[in-house]
C-alpha positions as CSV (number, residue, x, y, z in Angstrom):
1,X,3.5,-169.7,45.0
2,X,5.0,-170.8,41.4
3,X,8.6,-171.0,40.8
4,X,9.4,-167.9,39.7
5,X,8.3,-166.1,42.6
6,X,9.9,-168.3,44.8
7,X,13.1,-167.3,42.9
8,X,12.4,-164.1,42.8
9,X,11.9,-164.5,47.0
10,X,15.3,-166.0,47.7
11,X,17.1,-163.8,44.8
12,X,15.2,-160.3,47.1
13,X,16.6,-162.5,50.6
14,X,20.5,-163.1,49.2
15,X,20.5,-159.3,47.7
16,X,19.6,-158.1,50.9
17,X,22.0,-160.2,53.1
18,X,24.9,-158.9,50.8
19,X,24.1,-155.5,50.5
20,X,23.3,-155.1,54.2
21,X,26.9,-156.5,55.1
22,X,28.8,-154.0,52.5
23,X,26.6,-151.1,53.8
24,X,27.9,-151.7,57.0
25,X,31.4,-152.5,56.4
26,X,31.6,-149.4,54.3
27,X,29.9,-146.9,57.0
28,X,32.2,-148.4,60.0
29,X,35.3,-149.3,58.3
30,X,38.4,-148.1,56.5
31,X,39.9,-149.5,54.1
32,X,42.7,-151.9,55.2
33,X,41.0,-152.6,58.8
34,X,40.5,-156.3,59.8
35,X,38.8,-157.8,62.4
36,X,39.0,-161.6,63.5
37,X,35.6,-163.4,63.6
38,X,37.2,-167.2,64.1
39,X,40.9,-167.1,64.9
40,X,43.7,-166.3,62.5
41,X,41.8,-168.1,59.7
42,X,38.6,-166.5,59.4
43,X,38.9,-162.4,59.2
44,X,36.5,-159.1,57.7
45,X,38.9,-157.5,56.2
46,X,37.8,-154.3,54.3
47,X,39.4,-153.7,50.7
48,X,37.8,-152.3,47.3
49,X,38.3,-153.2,44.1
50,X,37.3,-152.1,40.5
51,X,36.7,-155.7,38.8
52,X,35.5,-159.2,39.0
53,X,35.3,-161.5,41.1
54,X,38.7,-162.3,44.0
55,X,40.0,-158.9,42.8
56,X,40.0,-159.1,39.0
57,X,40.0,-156.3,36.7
58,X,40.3,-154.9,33.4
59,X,42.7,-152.2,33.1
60,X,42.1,-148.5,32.6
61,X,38.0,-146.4,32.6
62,X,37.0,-148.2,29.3
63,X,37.8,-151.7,31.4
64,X,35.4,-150.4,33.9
65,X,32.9,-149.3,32.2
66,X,32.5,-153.0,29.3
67,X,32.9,-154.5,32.6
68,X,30.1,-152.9,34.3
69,X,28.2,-153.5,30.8
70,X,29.3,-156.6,30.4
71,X,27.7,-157.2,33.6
72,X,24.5,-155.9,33.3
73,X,24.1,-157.7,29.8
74,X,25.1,-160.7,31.4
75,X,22.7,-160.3,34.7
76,X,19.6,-159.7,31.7
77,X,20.8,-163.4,29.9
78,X,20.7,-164.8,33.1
79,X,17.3,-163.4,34.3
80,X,15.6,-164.6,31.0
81,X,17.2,-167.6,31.6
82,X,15.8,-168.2,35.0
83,X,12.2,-167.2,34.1
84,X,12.6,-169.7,31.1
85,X,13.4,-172.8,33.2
86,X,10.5,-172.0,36.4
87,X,8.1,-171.4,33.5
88,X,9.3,-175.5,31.9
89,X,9.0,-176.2,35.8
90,X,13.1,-177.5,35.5
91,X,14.7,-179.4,38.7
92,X,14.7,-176.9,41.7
93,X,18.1,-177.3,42.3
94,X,19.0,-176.1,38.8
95,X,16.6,-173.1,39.5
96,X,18.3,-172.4,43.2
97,X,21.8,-172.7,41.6
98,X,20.9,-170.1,38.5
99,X,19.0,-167.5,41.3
100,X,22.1,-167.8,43.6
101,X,24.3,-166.6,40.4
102,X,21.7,-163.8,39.3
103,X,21.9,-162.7,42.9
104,X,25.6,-162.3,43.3
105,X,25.6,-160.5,39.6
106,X,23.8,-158.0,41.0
107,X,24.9,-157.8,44.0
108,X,28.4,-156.5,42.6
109,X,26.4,-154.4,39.7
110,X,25.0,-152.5,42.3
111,X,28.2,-151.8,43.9
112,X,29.4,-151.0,40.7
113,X,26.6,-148.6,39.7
114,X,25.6,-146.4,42.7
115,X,28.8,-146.6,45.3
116,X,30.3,-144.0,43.8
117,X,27.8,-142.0,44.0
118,X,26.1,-142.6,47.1
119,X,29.2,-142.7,49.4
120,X,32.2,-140.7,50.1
121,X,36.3,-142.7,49.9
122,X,36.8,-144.9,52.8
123,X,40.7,-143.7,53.1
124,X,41.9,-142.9,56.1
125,X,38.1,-142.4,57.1
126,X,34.9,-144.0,57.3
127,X,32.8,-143.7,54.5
128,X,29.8,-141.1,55.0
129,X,26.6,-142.1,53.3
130,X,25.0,-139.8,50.7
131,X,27.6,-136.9,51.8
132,X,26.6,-133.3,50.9
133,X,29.7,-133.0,48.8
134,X,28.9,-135.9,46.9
135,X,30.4,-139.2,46.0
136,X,33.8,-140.7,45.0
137,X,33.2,-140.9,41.3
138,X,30.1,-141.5,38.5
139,X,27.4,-144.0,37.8
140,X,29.1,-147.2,36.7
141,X,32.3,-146.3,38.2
142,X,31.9,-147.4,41.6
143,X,34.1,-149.9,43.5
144,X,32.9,-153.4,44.6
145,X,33.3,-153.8,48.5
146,X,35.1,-157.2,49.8
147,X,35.7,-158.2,53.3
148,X,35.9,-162.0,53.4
149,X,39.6,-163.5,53.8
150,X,40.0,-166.9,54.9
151,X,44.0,-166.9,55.8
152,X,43.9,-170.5,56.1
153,X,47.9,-171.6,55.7
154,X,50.6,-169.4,55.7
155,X,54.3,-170.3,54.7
156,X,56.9,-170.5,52.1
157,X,57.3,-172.4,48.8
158,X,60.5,-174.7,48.5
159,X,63.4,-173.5,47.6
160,X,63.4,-176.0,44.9
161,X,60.4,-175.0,43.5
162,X,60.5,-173.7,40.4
163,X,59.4,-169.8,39.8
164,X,58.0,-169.9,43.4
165,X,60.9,-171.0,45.4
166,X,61.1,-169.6,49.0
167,X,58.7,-166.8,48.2
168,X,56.2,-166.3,50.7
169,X,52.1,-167.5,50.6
170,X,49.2,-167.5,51.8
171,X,46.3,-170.0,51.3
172,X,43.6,-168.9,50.2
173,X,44.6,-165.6,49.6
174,X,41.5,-163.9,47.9
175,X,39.4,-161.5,49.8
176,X,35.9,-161.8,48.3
177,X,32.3,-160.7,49.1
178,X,29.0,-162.3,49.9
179,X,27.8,-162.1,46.1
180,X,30.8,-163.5,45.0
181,X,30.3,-166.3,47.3
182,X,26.7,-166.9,45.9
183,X,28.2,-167.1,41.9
184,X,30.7,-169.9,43.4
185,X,28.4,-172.2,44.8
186,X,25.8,-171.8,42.1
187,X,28.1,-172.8,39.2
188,X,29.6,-175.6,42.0
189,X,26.1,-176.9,41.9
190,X,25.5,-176.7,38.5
191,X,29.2,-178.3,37.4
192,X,28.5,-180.9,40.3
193,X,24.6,-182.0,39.6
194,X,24.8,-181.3,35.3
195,X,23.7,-184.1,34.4
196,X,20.3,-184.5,36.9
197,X,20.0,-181.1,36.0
198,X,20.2,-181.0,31.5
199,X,19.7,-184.9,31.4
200,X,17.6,-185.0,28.5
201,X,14.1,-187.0,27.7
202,X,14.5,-190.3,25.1
């Protein structure tokens, strides 16, 4: 099998994992609800959001919409990319870490994309898939589904502190997805292994 397919392979096995997990949290949750899986530290907890990754957003329907673009322009670069470097057989760890970032771009494109369409709101209910009245909004306008929220310390800033003092936190405090998990440790790879990876021939 050349490279390519094998990227292609673990691209098909990481979409599949994520979408499998946001299918389900969106057909038996609502949003809001938690469940523990390890403790206080580890919880699912279902929220939506409209942006990036950790929550992010641009503001307003045209911030969805160049972000949803932006995206799929983005996901094309990167699949021409990866094709480029199986076909010039690069290191495989350069060519896992580019596959795991293609698959959490699409991952959230997809959310972004169809959602909307395919399933009902998920307040105060549980989200009905392909409902007869239709979906919560249009193509491109979907929400992306998090549930991951690692709640690892909890506390309050110093009083002397500057800006923060006394206020409360909560490390870490994000509540992220699968795919955005598979961006993270594909540019990790890429920022920690750069040089084996684009080391260049005398």
């Amino acid at each position: 099998m050349s490279l390519f397919k094998k990227s292609v392979a673990l691209i098909v096995v990481l979409l599949v994992l994520d979408q499998v997990l946001k299918i389900w949290i969106k057909t038996n949750m609502m949003l809001g609800e938690e469940f523990s899986v390890f403790g206080d530290w580890f919880l699912i907890h279902f929220i939506e959001n409209n942006g990036m990754a950790f929550g992010m957003e641009l503001e307003g329907e045209w911030g969805k919409i160049l972000l949803s673009l932006f995206r799929i322009v983005a996901v094309c670069g990167i699949g021409w990319y990866l094709y480029d470097i199986c076909t010039k057989k690069a290191p495989i760890g350069l060519i896992m870490a580019i596959s795991l970032i293609f698959a959490g771009a699409m991952g959230n494109i997809i959310d972004s994309a169809f959602y909307g369409m395919i399933f009902n709101d998920s307040y105060y209910q549980v989200a009905t898939f392909m409902p007869e009245a239709g979906g919560y909004s249009s193509f491109l306008h979907g929400k992306v589904v998090d549930m991951l929220y690692f709640p690892l310390l909890e506390g309050r800033f110093p009083e002397w502190l500057p800006m923060w003092g006394g206020e409360h936190f909560v490390f870490f405090r994000p509540v992220f997805n699968v795919a955005d998990s598979y961006i993270t440790i594909g540019v990790a790879f890429i920022f920690l292994f750069q040089r084996t990876y684009f080391m260049r021939e005398k």
